[in-house]
Biotite code that builds the C-alpha atoms (Angstrom):
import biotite.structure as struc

atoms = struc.array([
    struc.Atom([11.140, -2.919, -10.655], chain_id="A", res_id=1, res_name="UNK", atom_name="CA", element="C"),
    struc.Atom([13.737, -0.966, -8.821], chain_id="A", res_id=2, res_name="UNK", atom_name="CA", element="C"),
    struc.Atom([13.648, 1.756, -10.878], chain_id="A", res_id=3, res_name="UNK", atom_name="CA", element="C"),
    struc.Atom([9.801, 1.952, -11.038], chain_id="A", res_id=4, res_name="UNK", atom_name="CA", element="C"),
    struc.Atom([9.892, 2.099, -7.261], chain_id="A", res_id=5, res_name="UNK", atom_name="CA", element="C"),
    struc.Atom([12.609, 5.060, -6.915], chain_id="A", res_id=6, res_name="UNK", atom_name="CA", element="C"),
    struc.Atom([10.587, 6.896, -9.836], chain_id="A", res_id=7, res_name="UNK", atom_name="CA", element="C"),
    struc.Atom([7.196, 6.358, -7.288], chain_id="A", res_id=8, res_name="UNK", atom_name="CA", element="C"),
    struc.Atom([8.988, 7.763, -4.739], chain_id="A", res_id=9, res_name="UNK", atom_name="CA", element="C"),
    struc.Atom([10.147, 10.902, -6.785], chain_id="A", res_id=10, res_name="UNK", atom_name="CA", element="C"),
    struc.Atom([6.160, 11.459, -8.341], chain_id="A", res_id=11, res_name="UNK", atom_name="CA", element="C"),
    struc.Atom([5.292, 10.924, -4.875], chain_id="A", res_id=12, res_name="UNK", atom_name="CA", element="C"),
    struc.Atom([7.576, 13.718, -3.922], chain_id="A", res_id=13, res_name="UNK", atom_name="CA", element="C"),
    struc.Atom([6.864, 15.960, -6.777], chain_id="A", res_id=14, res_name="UNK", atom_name="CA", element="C"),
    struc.Atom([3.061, 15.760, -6.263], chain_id="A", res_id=15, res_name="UNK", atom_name="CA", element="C"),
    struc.Atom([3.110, 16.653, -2.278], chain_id="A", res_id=16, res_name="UNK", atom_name="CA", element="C"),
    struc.Atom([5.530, 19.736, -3.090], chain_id="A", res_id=17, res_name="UNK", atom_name="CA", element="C"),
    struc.Atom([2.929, 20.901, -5.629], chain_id="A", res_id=18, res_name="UNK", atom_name="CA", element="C"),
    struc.Atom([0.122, 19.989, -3.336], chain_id="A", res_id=19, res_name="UNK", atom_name="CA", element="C"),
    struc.Atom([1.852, 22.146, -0.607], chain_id="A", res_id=20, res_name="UNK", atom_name="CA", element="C"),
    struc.Atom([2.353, 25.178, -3.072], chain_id="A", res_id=21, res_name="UNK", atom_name="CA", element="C"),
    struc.Atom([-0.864, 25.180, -3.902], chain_id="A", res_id=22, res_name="UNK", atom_name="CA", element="C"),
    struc.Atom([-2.885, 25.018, -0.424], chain_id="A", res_id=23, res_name="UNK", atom_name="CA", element="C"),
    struc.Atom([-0.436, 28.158, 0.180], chain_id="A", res_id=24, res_name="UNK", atom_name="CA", element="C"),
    struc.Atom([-1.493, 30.013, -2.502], chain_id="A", res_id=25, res_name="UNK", atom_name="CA", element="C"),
    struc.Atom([-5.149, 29.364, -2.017], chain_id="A", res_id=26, res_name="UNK", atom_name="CA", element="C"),
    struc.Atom([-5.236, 27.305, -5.452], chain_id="A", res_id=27, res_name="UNK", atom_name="CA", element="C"),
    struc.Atom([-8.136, 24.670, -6.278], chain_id="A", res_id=28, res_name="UNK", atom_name="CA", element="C"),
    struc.Atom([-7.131, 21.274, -6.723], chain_id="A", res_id=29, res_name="UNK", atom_name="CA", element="C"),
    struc.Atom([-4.792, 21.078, -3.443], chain_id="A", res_id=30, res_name="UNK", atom_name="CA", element="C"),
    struc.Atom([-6.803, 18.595, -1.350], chain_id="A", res_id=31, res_name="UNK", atom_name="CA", element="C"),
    struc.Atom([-6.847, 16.418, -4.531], chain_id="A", res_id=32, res_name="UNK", atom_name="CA", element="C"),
    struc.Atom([-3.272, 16.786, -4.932], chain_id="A", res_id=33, res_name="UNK", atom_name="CA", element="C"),
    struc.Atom([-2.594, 16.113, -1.354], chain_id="A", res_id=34, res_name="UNK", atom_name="CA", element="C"),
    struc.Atom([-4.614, 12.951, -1.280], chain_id="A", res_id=35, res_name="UNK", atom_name="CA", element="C"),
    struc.Atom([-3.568, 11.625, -4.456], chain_id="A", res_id=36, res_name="UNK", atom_name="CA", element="C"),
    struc.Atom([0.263, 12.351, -3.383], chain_id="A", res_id=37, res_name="UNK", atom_name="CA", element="C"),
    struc.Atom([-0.006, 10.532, -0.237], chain_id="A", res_id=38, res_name="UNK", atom_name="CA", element="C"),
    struc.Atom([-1.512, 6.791, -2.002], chain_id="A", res_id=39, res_name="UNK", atom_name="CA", element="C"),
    struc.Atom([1.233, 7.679, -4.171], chain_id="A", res_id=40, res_name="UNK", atom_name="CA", element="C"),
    struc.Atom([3.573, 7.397, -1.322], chain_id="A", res_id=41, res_name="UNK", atom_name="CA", element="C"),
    struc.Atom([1.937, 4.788, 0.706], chain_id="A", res_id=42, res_name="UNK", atom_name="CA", element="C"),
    struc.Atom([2.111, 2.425, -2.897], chain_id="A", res_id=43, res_name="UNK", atom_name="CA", element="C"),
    struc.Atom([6.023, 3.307, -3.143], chain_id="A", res_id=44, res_name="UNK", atom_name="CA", element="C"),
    struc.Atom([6.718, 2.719, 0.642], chain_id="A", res_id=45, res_name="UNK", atom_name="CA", element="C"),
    struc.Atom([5.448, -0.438, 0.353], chain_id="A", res_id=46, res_name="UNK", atom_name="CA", element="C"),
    struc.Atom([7.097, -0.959, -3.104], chain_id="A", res_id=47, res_name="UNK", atom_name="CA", element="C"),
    struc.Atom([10.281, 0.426, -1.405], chain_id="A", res_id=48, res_name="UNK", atom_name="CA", element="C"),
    struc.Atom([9.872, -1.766, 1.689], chain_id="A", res_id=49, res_name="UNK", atom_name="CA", element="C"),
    struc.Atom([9.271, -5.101, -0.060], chain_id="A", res_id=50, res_name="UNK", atom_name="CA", element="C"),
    struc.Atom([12.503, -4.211, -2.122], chain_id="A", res_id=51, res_name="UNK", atom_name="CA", element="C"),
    struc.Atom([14.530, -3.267, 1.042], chain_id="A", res_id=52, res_name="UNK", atom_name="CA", element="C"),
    struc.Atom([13.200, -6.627, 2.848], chain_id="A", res_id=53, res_name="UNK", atom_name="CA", element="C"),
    struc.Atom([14.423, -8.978, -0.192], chain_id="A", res_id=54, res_name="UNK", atom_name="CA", element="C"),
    struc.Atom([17.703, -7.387, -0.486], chain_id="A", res_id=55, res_name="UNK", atom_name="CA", element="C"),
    struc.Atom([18.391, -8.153, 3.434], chain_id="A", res_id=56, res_name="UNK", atom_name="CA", element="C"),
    struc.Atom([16.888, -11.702, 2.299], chain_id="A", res_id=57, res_name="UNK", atom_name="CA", element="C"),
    struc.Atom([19.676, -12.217, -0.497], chain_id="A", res_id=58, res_name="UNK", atom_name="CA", element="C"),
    struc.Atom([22.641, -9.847, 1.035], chain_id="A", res_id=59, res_name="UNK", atom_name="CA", element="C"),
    struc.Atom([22.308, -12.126, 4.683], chain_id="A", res_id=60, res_name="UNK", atom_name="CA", element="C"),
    struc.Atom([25.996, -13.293, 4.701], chain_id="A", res_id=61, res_name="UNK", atom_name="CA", element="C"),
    struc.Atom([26.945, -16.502, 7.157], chain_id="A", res_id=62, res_name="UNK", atom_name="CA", element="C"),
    struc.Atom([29.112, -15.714, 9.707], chain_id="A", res_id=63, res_name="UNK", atom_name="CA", element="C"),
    struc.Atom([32.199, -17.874, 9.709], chain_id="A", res_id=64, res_name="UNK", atom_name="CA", element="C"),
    struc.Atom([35.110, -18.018, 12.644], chain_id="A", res_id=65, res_name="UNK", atom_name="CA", element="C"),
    struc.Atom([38.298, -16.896, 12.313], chain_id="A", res_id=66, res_name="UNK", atom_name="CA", element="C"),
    struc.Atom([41.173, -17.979, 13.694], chain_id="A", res_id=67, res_name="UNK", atom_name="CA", element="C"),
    struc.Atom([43.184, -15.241, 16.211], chain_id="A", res_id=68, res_name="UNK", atom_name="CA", element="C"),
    struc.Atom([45.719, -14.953, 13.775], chain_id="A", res_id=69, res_name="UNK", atom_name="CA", element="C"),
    struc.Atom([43.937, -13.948, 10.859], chain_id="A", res_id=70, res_name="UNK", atom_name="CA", element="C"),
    struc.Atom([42.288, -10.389, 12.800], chain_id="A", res_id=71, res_name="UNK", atom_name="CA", element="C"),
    struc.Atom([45.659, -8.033, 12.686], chain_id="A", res_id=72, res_name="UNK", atom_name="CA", element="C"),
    struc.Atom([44.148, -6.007, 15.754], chain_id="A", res_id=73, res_name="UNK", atom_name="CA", element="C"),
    struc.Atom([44.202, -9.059, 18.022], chain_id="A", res_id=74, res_name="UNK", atom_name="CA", element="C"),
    struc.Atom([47.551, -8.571, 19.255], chain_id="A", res_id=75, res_name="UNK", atom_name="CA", element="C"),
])
């Protein structure tokens, strides 16, 4: 699901580039481009968010005390 969320993000990429070329050159087809590149995006930020939010979720690491001697700078 990871990689189906970077790939998104690429298309999603790909699609506003080619959407930008086009409204340049005066080429039909932009504003669909435009609009179809930006629910592309808004379906992998959310994809990308949800993915960032669960990795904080399972990466959260419990903070446990050290003693003075064990930090070498304390000295």
């Amino acid at each position: 699901m990871r990689t189906f969320t970077y790939v998104m993000c690429y298309i999603a990429f790909l699609i506003f580039s080619n959407a930008i070329l086009f409204k340049i050159m005066h080429w039909p087809g932009a504003s669909v481009m435009l609009v179809f590149g930006y629910l592309t995006s808004v379906i992998a930020g959310a994809l990308l968010l949800k993915h960032k939010l669960n990795e904080n979720k399972e990466e959260e690491v419990v903070n446990i005390p050290k003693n003075k001697s064990d930090n070498i700078l304390d000295t």
